[in-house]
N, C-alpha and C positions, 0 to 999 in steps of 0.2 A: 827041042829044048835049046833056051837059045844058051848061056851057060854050062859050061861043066862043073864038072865038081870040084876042078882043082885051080876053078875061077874063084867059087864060092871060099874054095879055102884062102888064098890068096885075099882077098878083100875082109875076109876075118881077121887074117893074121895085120894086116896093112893096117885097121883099127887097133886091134891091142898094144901096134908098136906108136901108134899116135897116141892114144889112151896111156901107155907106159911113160911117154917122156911128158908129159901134161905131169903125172902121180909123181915123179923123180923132182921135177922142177917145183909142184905143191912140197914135195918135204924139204926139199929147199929152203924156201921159203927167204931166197936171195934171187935180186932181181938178174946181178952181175955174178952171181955165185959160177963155178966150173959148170954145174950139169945146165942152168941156162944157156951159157953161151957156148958148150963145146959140144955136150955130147947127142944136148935132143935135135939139134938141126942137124946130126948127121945122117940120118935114113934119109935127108931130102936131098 
């Protein structure tokens, strides 16, 4: 198996935290708003 399981979870969690700051910055709905520029480029 080339994968474990705590790869697969990792790469789960790694999307819902991309997926979460996308939904944050949608209700936003500022392009310069706080959660565009501070908080979703911080996981990167």
């Amino acid at each position: 198996m080339p994968l474990e399981s705590i790869n697969y979870l990792m790469i789960v969690l790694a999307a819902l935290v991309i997926a979460g700051s996308y939904w944050g910055m949608y209700m936003e709905k500022s392009v310069d708003g706080v959660f565009a520029l501070f908080i979703s480029p911080s996981p990167l």
